[in-house]
N, C-alpha and C positions, 0 to 999 in steps of 0.2 A: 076805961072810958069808952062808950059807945056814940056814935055818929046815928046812928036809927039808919033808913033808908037811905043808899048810897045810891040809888035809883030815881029818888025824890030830889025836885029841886032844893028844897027844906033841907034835907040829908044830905046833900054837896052843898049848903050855906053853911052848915055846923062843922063840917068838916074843912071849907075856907076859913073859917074864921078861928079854928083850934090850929092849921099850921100858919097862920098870919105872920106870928111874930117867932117863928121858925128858922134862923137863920140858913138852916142847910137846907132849905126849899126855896125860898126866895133866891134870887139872882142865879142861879143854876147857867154856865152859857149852855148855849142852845135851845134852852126852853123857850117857845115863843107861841107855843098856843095857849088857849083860854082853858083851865080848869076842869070846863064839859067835854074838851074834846078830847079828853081823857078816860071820861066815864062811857057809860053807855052808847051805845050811837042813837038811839030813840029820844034820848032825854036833853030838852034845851037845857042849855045855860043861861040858869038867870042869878048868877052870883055877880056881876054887874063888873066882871073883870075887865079889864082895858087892855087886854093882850090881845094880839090878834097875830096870823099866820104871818110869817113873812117870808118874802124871797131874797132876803142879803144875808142866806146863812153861810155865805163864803167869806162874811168879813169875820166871822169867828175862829178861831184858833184853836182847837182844845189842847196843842203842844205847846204851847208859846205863846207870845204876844206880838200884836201885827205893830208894835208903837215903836218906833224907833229910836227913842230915847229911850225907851228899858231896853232895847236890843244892845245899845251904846254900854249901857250899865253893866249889863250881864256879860259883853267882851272885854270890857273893863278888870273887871272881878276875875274874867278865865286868865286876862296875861299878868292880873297881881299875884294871881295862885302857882300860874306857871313858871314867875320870876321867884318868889319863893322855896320852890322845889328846887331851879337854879340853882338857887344859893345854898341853899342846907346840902347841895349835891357837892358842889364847889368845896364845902368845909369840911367833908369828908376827905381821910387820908385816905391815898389810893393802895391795891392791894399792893404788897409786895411779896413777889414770887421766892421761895425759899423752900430746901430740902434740907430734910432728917437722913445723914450719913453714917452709914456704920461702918469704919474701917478696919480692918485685920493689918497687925503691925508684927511682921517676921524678925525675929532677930537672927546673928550668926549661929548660935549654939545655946546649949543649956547654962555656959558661963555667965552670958552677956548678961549684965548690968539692968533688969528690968527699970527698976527704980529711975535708975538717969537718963532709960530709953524713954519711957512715957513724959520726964519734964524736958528732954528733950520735943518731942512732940508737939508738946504744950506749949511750949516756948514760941511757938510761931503766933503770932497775933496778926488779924488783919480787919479790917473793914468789913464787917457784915459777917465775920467768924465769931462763932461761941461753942467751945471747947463743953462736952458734958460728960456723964460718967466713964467709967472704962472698969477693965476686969482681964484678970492673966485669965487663958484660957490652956489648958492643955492639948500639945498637940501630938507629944510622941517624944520616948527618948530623954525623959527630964524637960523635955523643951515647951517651954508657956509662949502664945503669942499674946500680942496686946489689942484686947479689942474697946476701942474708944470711941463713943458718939462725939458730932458735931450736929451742929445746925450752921447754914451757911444762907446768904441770899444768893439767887441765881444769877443777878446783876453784877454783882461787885464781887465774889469769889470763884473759880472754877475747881473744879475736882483734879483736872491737870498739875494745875500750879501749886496745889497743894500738896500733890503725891511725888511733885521733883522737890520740892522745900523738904517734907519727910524721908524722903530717901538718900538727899544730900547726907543725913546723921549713919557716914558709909560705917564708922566704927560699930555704931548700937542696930542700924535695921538692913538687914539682909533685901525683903521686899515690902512692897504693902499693897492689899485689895481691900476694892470694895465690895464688902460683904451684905451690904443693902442700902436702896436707896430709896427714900420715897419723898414724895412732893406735900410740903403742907398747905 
């Protein structure tokens, strides 16, 4: 589509009257001159605009709005969004701190009872204890240790009180270390 002479008052009326019913030209904030005072600086405006210059371009806003009732609205809306993240925060379970233990279980001699040493072992249940695999390991002399994962919470278990309950079994475990430890 051609406008003809954008120089011509003619050629700024065909071009008024093609963005008329424009909606992203119309109400634009801050537009507040007339049409001509766009175009050339020689050429009147006689598109018959009713816009004229004005000096209260400080009540416009281009971030926001100066109306205090959509201000009202929009703090409204930030502390419903804010209560909401609250709450879905609230319903979340919190972490719990917990480490993956590898322990080495010594017996007396190559005699000793593997078998009844490890369900000995096992036999200790506690609160926040969960007993995982395990494996004889050779250490010298006929003689296998017993190396047995746990998982423990850091709250409710300590590595202490675990290593005097295992070495109380004074018939089956000679000593016991920790062979690693890591945080999950």
């Amino acid at each position: 589509m051609g406008f003809g002479d954008l120089k011509s008052p003619a050629g700024l009326q065909v071009l008024k009257d093609y963005l008329a019913d424009k909606s992203y030209i119309e109400g634009l904030p801050g537009v507040k001159k007339a049409l001509g005072k766009y175009g050339p600086a020689n050429v009147e405006d006689t598109t018959g605009s009713g816009a004229t210059d004005s000096k209260d371009d400080d009540d416009i806003d281009l971030f926001g709005s100066n109306d205090e009732e959509e201000s009202e609205k929009v703090k409204r809306l930030r502390e419903e969004r804010f209560a909401q993240y609250e709450s879905k925060k609230a319903k979340k379970p919190a972490l719990v701190a917990k480490s993956s233990i590898l322990l080495d279980v010594k017996p007396w001699d190559d005699e000793t009872d593997m078998a009844k040493l490890e369900e000995c072992v096992r036999s200790i249940q506690a609160d926040g204890l969960v007993w995982g695999s395990s494996k004889l390991v050779p250490v010298g002399y006929g003689i296998k240790k017993l190396q047995i994962q746990r998982v423990v919470e850091d709250d409710k278990v300590g590595t202490d009180m675990l290593g005097e309950r295992i070495t109380a079994f004074e018939d089956y475990v000679k000593s016991m270390d920790v062979a690693a430890l890591n945080k999950i």
